[in-house]
C-alpha positions in Angstrom: -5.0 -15.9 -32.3 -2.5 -13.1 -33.4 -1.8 -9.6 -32.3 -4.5 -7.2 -32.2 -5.5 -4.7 -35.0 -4.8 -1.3 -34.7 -6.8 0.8 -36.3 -4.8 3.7 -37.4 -5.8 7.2 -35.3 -7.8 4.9 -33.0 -7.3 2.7 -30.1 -9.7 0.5 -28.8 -9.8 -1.0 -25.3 -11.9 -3.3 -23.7 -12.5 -3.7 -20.2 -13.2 -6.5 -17.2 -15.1 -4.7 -14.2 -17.4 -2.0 -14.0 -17.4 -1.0 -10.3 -15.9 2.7 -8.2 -12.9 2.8 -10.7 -14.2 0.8 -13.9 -17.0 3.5 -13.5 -14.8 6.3 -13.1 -12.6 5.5 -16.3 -15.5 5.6 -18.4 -16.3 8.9 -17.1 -13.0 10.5 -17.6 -12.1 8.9 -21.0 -15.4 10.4 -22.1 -15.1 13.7 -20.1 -11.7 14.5 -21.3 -12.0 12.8 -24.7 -10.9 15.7 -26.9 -7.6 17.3 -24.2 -6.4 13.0 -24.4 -7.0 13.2 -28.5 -5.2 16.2 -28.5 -2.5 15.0 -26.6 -2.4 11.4 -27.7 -3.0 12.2 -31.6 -6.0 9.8 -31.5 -9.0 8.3 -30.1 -9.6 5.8 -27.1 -12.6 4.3 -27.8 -14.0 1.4 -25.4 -15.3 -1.4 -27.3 -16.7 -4.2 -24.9 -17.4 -4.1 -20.7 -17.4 -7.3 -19.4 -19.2 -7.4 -16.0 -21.4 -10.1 -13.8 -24.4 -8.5 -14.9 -26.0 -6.7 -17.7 -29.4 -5.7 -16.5 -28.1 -4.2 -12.8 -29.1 -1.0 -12.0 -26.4 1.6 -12.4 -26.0 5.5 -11.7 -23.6 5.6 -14.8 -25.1 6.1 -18.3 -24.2 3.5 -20.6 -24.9 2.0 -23.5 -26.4 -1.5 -23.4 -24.4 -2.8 -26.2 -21.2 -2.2 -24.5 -22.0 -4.4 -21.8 -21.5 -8.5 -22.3 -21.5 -11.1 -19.1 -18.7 -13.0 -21.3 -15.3 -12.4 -20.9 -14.6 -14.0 -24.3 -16.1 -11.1 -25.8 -13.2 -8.6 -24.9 -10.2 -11.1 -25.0 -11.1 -12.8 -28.4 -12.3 -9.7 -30.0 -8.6 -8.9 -32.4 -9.8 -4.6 -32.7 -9.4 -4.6 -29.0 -5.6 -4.2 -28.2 -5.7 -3.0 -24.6 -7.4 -4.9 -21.8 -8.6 -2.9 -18.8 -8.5 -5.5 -15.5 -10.4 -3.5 -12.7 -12.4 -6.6 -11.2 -10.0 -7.3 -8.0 -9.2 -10.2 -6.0 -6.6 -13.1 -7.7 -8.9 -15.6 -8.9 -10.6 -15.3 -12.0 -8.7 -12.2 -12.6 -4.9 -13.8 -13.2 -6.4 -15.8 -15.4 -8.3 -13.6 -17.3 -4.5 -11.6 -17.4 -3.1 -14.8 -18.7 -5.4 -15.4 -21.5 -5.5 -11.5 -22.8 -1.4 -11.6 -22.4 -1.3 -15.0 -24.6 -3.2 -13.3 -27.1 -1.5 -10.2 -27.3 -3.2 -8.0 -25.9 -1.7 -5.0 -23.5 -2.8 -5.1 -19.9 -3.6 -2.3 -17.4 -4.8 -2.9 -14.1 -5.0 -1.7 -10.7 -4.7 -4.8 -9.1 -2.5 -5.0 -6.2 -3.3 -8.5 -5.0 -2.6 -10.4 -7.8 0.1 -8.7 -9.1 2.0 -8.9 -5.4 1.2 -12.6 -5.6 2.0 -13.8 -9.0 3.4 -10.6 -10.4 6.8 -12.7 -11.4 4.4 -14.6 -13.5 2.3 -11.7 -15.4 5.8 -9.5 -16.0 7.3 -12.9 -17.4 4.2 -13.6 -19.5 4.0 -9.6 -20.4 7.8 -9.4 -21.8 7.8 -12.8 -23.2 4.9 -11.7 -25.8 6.3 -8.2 -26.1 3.5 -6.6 -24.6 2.8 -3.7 -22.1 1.6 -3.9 -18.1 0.5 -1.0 -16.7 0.0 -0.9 -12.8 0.3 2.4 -11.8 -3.6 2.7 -10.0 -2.4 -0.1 -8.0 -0.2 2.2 -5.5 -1.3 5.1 -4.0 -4.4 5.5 -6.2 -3.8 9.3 -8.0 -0.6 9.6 -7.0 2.1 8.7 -9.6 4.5 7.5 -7.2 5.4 4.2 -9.8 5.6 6.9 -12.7 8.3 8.5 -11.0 10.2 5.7 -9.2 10.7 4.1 -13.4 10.9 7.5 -14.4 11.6 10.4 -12.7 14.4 8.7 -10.2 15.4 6.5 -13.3 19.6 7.1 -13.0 19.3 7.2 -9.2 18.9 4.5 -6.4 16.4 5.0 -4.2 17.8 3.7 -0.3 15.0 4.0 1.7 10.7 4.6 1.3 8.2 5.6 4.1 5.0 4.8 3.0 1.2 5.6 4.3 -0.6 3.5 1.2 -3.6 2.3 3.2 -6.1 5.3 3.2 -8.4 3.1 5.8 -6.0 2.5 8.4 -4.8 6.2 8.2 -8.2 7.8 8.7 -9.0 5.8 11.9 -5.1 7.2 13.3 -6.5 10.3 12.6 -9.5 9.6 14.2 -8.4 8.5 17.3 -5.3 10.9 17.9 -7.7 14.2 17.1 -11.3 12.6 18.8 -9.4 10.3 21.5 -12.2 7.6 20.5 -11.3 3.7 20.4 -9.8 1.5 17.4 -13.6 0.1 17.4 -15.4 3.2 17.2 -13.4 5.0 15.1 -13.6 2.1 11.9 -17.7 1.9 12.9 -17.7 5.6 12.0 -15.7 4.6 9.1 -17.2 2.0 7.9 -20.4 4.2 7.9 -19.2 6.7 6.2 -17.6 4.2 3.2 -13.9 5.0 4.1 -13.5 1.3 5.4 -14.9 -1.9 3.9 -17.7 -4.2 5.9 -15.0 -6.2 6.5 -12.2 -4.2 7.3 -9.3 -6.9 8.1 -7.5 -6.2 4.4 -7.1 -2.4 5.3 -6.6 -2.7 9.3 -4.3 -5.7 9.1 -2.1 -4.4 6.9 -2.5 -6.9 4.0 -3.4 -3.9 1.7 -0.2 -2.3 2.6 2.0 -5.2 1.8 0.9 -5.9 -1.4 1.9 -2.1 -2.3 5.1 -2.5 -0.7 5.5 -5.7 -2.6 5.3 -3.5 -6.1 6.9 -0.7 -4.1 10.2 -2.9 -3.8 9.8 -4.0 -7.6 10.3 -0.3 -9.0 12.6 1.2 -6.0 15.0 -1.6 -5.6 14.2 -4.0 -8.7 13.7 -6.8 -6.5 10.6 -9.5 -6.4 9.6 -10.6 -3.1 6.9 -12.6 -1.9 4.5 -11.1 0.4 4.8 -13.5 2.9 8.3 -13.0 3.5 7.3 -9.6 4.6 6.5 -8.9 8.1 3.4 -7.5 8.6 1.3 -6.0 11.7 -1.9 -4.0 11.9 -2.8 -1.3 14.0 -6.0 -3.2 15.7 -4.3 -3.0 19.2 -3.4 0.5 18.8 -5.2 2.4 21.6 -6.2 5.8 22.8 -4.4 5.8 25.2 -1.0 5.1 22.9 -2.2 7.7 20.7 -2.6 10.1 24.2 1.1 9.1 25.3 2.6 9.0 21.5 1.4 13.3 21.3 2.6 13.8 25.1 6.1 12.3 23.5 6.1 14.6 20.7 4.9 11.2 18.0 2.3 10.2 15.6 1.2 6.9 15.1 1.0 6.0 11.4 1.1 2.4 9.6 3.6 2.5 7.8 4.9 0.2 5.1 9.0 0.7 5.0 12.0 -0.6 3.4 16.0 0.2 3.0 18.8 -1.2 1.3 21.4 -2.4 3.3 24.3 -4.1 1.3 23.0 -7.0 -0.1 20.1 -7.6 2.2 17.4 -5.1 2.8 14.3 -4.6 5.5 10.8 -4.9 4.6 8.2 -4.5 7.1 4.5 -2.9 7.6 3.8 -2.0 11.3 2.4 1.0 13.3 5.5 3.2 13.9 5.8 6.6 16.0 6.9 9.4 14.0 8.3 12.4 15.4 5.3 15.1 14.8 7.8 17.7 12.7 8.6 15.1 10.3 6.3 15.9 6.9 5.2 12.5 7.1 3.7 12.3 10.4 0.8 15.3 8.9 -0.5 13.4 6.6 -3.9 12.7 7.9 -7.3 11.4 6.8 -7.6 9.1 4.1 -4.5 10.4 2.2 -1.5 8.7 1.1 1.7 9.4 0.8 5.1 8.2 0.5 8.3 9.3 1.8 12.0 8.6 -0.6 15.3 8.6 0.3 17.5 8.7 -3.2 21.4 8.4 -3.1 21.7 11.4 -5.1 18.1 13.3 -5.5 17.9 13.1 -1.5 14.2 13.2 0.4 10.8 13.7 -1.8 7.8 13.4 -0.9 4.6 12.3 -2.8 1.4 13.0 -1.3 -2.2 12.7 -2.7 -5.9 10.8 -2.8 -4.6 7.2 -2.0 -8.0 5.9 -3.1 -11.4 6.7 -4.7 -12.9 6.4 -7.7 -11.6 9.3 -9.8 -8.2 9.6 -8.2 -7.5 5.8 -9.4 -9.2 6.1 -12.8 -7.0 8.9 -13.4 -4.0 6.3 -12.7 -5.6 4.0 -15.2 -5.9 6.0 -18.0 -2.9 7.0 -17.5 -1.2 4.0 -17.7 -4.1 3.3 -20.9 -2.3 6.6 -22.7 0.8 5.7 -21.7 0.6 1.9 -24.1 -1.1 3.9 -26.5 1.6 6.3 -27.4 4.0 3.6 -27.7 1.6 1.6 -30.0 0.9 4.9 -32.1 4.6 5.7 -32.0 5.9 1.9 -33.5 9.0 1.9 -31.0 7.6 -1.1 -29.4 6.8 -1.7 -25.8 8.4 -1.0 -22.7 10.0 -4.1 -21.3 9.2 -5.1 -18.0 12.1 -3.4 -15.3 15.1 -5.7 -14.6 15.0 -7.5 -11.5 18.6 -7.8 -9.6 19.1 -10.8 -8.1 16.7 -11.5 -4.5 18.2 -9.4 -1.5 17.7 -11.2 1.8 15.0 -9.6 3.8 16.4 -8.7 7.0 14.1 -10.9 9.9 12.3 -8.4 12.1 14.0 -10.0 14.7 17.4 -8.5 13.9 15.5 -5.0 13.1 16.9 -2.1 15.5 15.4 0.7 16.4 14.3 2.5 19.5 10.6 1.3 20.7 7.6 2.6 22.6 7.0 0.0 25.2 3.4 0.4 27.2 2.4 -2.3 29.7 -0.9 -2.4 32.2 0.2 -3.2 35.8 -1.2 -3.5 39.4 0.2 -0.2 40.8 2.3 -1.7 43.5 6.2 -0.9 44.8 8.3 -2.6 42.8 6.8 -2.7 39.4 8.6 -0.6 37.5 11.9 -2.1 38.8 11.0 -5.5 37.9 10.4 -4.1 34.2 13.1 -2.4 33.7 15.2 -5.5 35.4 14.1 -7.5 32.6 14.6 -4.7 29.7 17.9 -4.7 31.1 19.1 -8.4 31.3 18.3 -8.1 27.2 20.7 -5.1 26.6 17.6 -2.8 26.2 18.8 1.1 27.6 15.7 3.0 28.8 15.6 6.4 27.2 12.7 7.9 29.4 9.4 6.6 31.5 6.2 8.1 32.5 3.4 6.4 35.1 0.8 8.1 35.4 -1.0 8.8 38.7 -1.4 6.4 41.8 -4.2 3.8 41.8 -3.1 1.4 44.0 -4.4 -2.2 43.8 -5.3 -1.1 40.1 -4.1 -1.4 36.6 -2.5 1.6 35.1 -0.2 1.9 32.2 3.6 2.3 32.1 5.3 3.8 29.4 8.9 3.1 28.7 10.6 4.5 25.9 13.8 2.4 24.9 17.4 3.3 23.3 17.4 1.7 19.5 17.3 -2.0 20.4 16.9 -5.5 18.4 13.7 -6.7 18.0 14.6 -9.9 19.2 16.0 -8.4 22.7 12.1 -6.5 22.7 10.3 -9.7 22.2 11.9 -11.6 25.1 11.5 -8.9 27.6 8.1 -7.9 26.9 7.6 -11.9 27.5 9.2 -12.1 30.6 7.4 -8.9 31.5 4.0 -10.8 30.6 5.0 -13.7 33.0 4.4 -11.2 35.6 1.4 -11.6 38.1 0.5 -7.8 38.3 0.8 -7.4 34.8 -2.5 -7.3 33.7 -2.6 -7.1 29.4 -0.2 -8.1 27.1 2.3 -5.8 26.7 2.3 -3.7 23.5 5.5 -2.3 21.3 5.2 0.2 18.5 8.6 0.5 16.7 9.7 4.5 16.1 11.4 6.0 12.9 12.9 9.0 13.3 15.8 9.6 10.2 13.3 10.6 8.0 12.2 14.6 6.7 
């Protein structure tokens, strides 16, 4: 089958998932109908909705004949020109990509997890047929942070991003620095109040923040990685009392998903990292996003906004929806996909340096602390400051080192000598600290 046929003054689109955001962009292309005519020059009509079921029970009016439980329907029908991908998860939905791409069809999704994993594939696929892939809802939800890394920072090079892209994780930082509660009751109170899924790994893990870096590092350096080659750490053994001892320092604990340009190799890595409190970065609370850039020329900007949600991320959609549609309208063809440069070596965390917050749990006994720093020092690691907290002898209590900028390498094999130790109680935990940042 062909190209599509565009109708002239009218676009139609169809779509694949009718969940939060599916539900959302039928709202706002409805809503705002006439302000997107007016500022298009024509009509975006939806055509076809495929979803799993036709006959469920849904709090958005819509009409019946819209709805189909075959996918055929929208990817064989020639007067729809855009397809709408908004049902998650890799598998059907590449395929489904695959198939609308083959046939023409432009693509918009929000769909961070396949694109991270076979988005060499879909951008190949997309420019080989001369067709458009949007992705903007994928990032950051509302905020246009992809717009204006292909856009607005076009003629400069971005060296260095700071991002909090995982609304889930972020709340439960919040949570715990401003309640003192635990990692465990801070995400039941979130996963009761919908901020975190019923089975939170994705968000807490830091597997939802990787796949953003992974299109992150597409637009800002114009390289393709895989996400494995990224290292990745969640914040489930964050505590209350890290968050307690990270304000006493002057820090915030945020996960953040980071990477620089250095030469030809670079450093890509999601972790919880200590943030001095000033920095702008360090206030963003709740479940909000935002991401920090470093340009050669433009300097720091930050972009900050609803990371998630249904409205926020339909917004992104349609967006990206208008955005194919003007250059349809307009004849000047389609946006190729952005140039990659050839693969920059992702620097191994091991060879990472930067000063750390080191906090082990010891029997409080004479000694101790000499036998930690001992080891920190064998390994090259200078001690910036310490603080142990009262006397319990015979019981554990935690010591708090913090360390002159170190390799991570030198890190792990003190903390695992320090973990060999009899009155050493836990296994020792280091959260990594940024501090050249606005």
């Amino acid at each position: 089958m062909g190209a599509s046929k565009i109708q002239v003054g009218k676009i139609q689109i169809g779509m694949i998932g009718l969940g939060t955001v599916g539900s959302g962009v039928v709202q706002l292309l409805e809503k705002n109908r006439d302000l997107i005519r007016r500022r298009l020059g024509a009509d975006i009509q939806i055509k076809k909705i495929a979803v799993a079921q036709t006959q469920k029970k849904r709090s958005l009016k819509i009409a019946s004949s819209l709805l189909t439980d075959k996918v055929e329907e929208v990817l064989n029908d020639p007067e729809i020109s855009m397809v709408v991908e908004l049902m998650g998860g890799i598998d059907p939905a590449k395929r489904y990509l695959l198939q609308a791409i083959e046939k023409g069809k432009h693509i918009v999704t929000a769909n961070k997890a396949v694109l991270a994993h076979h988005g060499a594939e879909l951008f190949s696929a997309a420019e080989k047929k001369k067709v458009g892939l949007g992705f903007e809802a994928s990032v950051c939800g509302g905020i246009p942070i992809l717009r204006a890394l292909r856009e607005g920072l076009v003629a400069d090079q971005v060296t260095s991003l700071y991002g909090i892209v995982n609304g889930t994780s972020n709340y439960i930082l919040t949570e715990m620095t401003s309640e003192g509660s635990s990692f465990e009751e801070v995400l039941k109170k979130a996963q009761e109040k919908g901020y975190a899924e019923a089975d939170p790994r994705f968000d807490v893990n830091g597997i939802d923040s990787v796949h953003k870096l992974v299109l992150l590092l597409r637009l800002a350096f114009g390289v393709q990685v895989d996400v494995e080659s990224i290292y990745t750490e969640g914040i489930g053994r964050v505590g209350p009392l890290d968050v307690k001892f990270a304000e006493e320092l002057g820090y915030r604990i945020k996960l953040l998903a980071i990477a620089k340009l250095e030469g030809d190799s670079m450093e890509a890595r999601v972790h919880p990292t200590m943030l001095p409190k000033e920095t702008l970065l360090a206030t963003v609370d709740g479940v909000f996003n935002a991401v920090y850039l470093l340009g050669e020329y433009s300097g720091p900007g930050l972009y900050f906004g609803s990371g998630a949600g249904g409205m926020p991320t339909a917004t992104a959609v349609v967006s990206d929806v208008v955005d194919i549609a003007k250059n349809i309208l307009s004849g000047i063809g389609v946006r190729g996909s952005e140039r990659m440069v050839p693969s920059k070596k992702i620097k191994p965390i091991e060879e990472v340096q930067c000063s750390h917050y080191l906090r082990f749990m010891a029997v409080d006994q004479p000694g101790v602390l000499a036998k930690i720093a001992g080891f920190l020092g064998e390994e090259g690691i200078g001690i910036a400051s310490v603080i142990q907290k009262g006397r319990k002898l015979q019981q554990s209590v935690p010591v708090v080192i913090m360390t002159y900028e170190a390799k991570g390498r030198a890190v792990e094999r003190a903390l695992a000598k320090v973990d060999q130790l009899p009155v050493v109680t836990e296994k020792s935990l280091a959260i990594r600290i940024e501090t050249d940042l606005g």
